[in-house]
N, C-alpha and C positions, 0 to 999 in steps of 0.2 A: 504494500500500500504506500501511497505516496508521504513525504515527508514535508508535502508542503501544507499550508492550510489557507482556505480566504474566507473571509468572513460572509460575501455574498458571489453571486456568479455576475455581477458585475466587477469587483474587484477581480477576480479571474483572469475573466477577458481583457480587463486592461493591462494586467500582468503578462499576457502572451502577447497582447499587442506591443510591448515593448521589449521584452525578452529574447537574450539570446541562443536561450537555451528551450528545448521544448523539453516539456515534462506529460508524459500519460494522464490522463484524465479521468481513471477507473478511480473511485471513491472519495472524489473532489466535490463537494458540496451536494452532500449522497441526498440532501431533501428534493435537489431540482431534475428537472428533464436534461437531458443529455441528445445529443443529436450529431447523426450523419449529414453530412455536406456533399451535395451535386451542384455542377455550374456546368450547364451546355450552353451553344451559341440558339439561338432561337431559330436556326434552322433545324435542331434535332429536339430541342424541348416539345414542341407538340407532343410529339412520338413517345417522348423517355414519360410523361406525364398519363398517355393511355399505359406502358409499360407499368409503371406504379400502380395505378387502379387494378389493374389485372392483377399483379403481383403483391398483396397487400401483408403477408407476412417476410419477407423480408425487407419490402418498401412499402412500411408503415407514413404516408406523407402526415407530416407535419403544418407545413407553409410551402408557400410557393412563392418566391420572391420574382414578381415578374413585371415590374412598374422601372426594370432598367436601372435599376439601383439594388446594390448588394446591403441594403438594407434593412432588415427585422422588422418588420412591426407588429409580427403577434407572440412569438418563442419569444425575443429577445431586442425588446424592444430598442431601437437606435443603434444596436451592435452589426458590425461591420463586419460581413460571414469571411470576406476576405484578408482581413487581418485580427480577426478576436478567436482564433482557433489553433494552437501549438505548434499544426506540422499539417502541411497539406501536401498531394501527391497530385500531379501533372500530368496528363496522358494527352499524346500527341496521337493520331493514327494507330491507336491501343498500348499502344507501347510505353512506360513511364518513364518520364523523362526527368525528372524533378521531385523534389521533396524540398520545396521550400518551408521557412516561416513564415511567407505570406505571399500574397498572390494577387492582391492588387495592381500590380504592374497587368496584371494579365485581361483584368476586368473591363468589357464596354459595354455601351448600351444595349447591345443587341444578345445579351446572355440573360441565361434566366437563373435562377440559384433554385435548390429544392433540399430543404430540410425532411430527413428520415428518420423516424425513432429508433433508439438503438436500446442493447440490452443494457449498458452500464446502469439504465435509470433501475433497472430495477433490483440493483444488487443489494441495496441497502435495506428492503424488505428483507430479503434472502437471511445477511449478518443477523435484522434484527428479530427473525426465528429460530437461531440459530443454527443456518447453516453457513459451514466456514467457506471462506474461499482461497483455492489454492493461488491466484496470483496476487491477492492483498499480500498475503502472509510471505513468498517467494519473491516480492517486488517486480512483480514481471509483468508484461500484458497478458489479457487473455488470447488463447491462442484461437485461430480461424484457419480452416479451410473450406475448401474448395470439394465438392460434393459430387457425385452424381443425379442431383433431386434435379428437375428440369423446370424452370420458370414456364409460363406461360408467355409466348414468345409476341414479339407486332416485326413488323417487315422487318426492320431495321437492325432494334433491341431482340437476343435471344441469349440464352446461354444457361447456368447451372448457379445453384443455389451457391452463398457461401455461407458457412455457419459457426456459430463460435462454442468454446469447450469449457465446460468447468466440471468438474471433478466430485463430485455429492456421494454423502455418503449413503449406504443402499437405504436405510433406515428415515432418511431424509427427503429421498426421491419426491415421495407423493408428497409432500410438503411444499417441495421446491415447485412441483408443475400445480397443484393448487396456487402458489400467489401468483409464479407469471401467466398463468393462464386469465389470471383481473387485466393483463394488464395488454392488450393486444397493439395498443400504440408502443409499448417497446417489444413489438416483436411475437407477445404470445406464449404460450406454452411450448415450450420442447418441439422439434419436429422428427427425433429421434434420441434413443436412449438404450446406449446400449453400444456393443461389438459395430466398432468403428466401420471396418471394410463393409457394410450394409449400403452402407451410403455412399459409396466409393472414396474412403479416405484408407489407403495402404499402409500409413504409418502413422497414430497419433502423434508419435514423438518431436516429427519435422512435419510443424503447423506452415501453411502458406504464408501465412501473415501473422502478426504478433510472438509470441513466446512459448516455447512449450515447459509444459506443468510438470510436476509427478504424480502419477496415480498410484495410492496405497491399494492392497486387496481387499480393505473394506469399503472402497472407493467405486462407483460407475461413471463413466463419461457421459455425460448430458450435452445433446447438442441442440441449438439456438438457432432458428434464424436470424441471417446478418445484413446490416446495412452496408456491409463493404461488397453483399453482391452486386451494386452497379459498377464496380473498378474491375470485375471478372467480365460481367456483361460488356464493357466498355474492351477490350481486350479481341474482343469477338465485331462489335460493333464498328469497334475504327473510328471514332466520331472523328473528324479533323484534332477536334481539341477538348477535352473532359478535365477540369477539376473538380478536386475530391478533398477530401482531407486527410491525412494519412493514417491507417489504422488504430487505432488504440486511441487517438488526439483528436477528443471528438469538442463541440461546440456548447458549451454550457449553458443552458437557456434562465430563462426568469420564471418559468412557469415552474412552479410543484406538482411534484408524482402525485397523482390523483386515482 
């Protein structure tokens, strides 16, 4: 778990906005919403926005930032999605190009931003049932991969689910998928539980993205739908140009887990 603290998820975001350093975002102001970052050009926003409607468990829409300004007005009111968020990820014709601190250079009128719910919001329930979590306690991200589950495709947008891992113990299980299943703006209940290669993941060990954990034998892997599936869809898709935010470095909003 992180070693910083802020008192509100404003103070946060200003802290990355001027920061040289990024820091992970799992258990940073656990009362609020947390969120995924998309910015297409508004020649592919149409498209990516039926793709979300379609796809509503791992692209839980949040807001839709489409007034040409990378500016919040209902998550996170006046914050600036292109510089109030850790670490962002670049993709040029699928391919990542970049991990900047910010991305504003990159920003024009003709892009639209789309905030996704993510699981982090809802870990804090999780602790405050008591169940542990293996990357608080190992300082790590939670780990993600890349799936065999098949999104629901539009001409453009296709590809496979990506999902993320935490470690619960057997005893815990129904506990864990009783609270996030309240919660389906962060994603929902589990979409698998249980012997990894089901899903097509060959190795929990070497996650796609984030960190890998350790799992005890009184331990099950729980996997999540994830907001980092449009950076996989994007991979497949080819947009000219996709920003994202980079895995684990998500957008801290104003609004409370509800």
């Amino acid at each position: 778990m992180s070693d910083f603290y802020f008192k509100s998820p404003g103070e946060a975001r200003l802290f990355f906005r001027k920061s040289e350093t990024a820091i992970p975002t799992a258990g940073l102001c656990p009362e609020y919403i947390q969120a995924n970052l998309v910015i297409l050009s508004d020649e592919d926003s149409p498209e990516f926005l039926e793709f979300a409607h379609m796809n509503p468990k791992p692209c839980p829409l949040l807001e839709v930032l489409c007034d040409g300004t990378p500016i919040s007005k209902e998550m996170a009111p006046q914050s600036d999605v292109t510089t109030d968020i850790p670490k962002y990820s670049v993709y040029k014709n699928g391919v990542l190009v970049e991990e900047p601190l910010s991305v504003q250079q990159y920003w024009d009128k003709n892009m639209t931003g789309f905030l996704i719910g993510c699981s982090l919001t809802f870990e804090a329930a999780l602790v405050n049932a008591g169940i542990r979590l293996k990357h608080y306690e190992e300082n790590k991200r939670v780990p993600m991969y890349d799936t065999n589950i098949a999104c629901a495709p539009t001409k453009k947008f296709f590809g496979n689910y990506v999902v993320s891992m935490r470690p619960i113990k057997k005893d815990l299980i129904d506990t864990a998928v009783e609270i996030t299943s309240k919660m389906e703006y962060a994603h929902g209940a589990p979409v698998h539980i249980g012997d990894p290669s089901k899903i097509g993941i060959t190795n929990v060990n070497c996650p796609d993205y984030g960190d890998a954990l350790s799992i005890n034998d009184d331990e099950v892997p729980v996997f999540w739908a994830c907001g980092v599936t449009p950076q996989a869809v994007a991979k497949k898709a080819k947009p000219k140009m996709m920003i994202a935010h980079s895995p684990g470095y998500m957008l801290i909003c104003d609004k409370k887990i509800f």
